[in-house]
C-alpha positions in Angstrom: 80.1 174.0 147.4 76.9 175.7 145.5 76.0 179.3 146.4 73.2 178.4 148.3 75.6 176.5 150.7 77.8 179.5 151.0 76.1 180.8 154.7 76.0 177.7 156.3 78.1 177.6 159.1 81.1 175.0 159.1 81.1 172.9 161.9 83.3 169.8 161.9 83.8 167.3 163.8 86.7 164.0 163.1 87.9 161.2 165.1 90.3 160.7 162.4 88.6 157.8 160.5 85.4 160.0 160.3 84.5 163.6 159.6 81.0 164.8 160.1 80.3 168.5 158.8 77.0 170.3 157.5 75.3 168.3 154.6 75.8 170.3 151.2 73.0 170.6 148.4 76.0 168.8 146.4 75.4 165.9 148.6 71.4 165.8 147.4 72.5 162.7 145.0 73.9 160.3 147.8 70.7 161.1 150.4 68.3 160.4 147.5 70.2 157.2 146.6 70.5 156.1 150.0 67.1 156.6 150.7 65.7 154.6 148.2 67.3 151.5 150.4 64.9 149.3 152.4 66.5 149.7 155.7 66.5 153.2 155.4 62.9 153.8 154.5 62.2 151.1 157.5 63.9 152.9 160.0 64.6 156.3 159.0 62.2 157.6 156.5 58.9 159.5 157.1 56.0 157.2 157.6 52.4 157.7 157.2 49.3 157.1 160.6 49.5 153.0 159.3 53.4 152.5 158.8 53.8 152.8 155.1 56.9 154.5 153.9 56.8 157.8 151.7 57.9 157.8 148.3 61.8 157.7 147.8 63.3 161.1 147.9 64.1 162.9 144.0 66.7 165.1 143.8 64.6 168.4 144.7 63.4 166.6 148.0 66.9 165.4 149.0 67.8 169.3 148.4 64.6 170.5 150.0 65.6 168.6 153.2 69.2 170.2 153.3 67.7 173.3 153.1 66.1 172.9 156.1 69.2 171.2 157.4 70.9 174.7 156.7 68.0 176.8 158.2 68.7 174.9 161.6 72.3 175.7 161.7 71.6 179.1 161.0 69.6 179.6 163.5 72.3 177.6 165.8 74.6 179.8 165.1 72.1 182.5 165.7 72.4 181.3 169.6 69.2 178.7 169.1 69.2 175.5 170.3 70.4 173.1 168.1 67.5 171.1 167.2 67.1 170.3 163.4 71.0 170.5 162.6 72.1 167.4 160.8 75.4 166.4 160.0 77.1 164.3 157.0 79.0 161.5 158.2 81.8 160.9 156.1 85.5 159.0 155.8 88.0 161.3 157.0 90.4 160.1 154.5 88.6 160.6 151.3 86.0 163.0 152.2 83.7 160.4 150.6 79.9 160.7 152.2 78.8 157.1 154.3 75.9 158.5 156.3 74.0 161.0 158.3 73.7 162.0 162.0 71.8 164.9 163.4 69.3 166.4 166.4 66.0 165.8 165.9 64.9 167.8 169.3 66.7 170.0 171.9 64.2 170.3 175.1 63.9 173.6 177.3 65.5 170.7 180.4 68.6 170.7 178.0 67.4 167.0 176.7 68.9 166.2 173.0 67.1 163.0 171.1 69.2 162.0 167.9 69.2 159.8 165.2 71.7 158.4 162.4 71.6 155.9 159.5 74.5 154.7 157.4 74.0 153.8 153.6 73.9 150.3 152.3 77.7 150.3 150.7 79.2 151.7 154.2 77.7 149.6 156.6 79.6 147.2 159.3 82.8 149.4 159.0 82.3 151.2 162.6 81.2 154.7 161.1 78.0 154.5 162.9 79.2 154.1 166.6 82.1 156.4 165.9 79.6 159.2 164.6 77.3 158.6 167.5 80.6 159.0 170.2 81.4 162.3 168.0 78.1 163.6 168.0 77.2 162.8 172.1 80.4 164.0 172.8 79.6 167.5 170.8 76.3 167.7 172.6 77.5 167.3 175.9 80.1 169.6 175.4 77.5 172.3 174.6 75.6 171.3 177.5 73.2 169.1 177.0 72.0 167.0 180.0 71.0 164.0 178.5 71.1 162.8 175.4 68.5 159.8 173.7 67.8 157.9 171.0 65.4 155.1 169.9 65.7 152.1 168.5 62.9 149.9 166.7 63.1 146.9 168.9 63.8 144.5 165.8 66.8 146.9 164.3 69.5 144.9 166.4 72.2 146.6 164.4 71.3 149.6 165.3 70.8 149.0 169.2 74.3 147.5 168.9 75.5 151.0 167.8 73.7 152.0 170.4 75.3 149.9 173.2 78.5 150.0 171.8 78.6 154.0 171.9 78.4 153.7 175.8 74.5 154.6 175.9 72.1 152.8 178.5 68.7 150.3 177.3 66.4 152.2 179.7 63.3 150.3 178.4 61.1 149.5 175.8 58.3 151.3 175.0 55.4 148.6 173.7 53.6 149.6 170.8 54.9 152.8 170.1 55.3 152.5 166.3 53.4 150.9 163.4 54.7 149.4 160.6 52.8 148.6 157.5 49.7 148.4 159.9 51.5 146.0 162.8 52.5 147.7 166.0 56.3 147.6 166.7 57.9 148.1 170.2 60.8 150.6 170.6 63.8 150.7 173.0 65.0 153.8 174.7 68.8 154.4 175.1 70.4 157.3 176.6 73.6 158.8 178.3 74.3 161.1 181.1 77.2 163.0 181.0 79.2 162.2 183.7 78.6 158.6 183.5 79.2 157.9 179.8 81.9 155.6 179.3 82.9 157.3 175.6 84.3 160.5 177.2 87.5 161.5 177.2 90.2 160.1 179.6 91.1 163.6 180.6 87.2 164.9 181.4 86.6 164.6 185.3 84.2 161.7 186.7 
């Protein structure tokens, strides 16, 4: 871990087949690679007013955007919110990076919206659905009332992550992106805590 890292809090979370902790700036290589895929610039990556995609990520933007990661979980720690924090999924066994899950917003009503993609070489293995489980279980645990996600209504692998993390389709919402100038719909999942069917046997119903 680089200097820079050094203050970041660790916070980690394993199932036993995956680990997710704090992204690293040692970890700026796999984010720019893995955003330079299709899917993820589709689905994940910052978009201008008419859909297009920016620019894939160098280096020094992949390491920008972990320092901002790091800035969020200081300010967690600090006895914020946890909006902003973003974790690195990775395989438990080797440590090796697959992924990424974080918050993207923590309301004042206690309402957490998230967001994860896998990269190209890690994808149909499970790590997505068992990051998701991790990560809503984690939120709930520090009290969050709901948690959300959305879904572009044409990413059907990622709604199945979605369904098969125990989270309700609620709706779609018609026309609420754009892509490359089209209009795209996008469904709304989310989970309550005492009705989400991932928590653990022991927690009360």
């Amino acid at each position: 871990m680089r200097e820079a890292d050094a203050d970041v809090p660790v916070v980690s979370l394993s199932d036993g087949v995956v680990t997710l902790r704090p992204w690293s700036r040692d970890d700026a290589g796999f984010m720019a690679e893995a955003f330079a895929d299709p899917a993820i610039r589709r689905y994940n990556g910052a978009h201008d007013r008419l859909g297009r995609p920016a620019p894939p990520l160098s280096i020094e933007d992949a390491e920008a955007t972990i320092d901002e990661f790091a800035s969020s979980w200081r300010a967690f720690v600090a006895a914020e919110p946890p909006s902003g924090v973003a974790f690195a999924i990775t395989e438990a066994a080797s440590g090796g990076l697959v992924g990424c899950c974080g918050v993207d917003d923590w309301s004042k009503a206690d309402v957490a919206q998230f967001g994860y993609w896998i990269g190209p070489n890690a994808r149909g293995r499970g790590y997505a659905t068992r990051a998701v489980v991790l990560l809503t279980r984690w939120l709930f645990e520090l009290g969050a009332a709901r948690a959300f996600l959305t879904v572009e209504a044409d990413n059907e692998a990622s709604a199945a992550v979605a369904r098969r993390a125990g989270f309700v389709h609620e709706g779609t919402m018609r026309a609420h992106s754009v892509w490359q100038g089209e209009r795209c719909d996008v469904m709304w999942f989310a989970a309550l805590p005492l009705e989400w069917t991932m928590r653990k046997p022991d927690e009360p119903t």
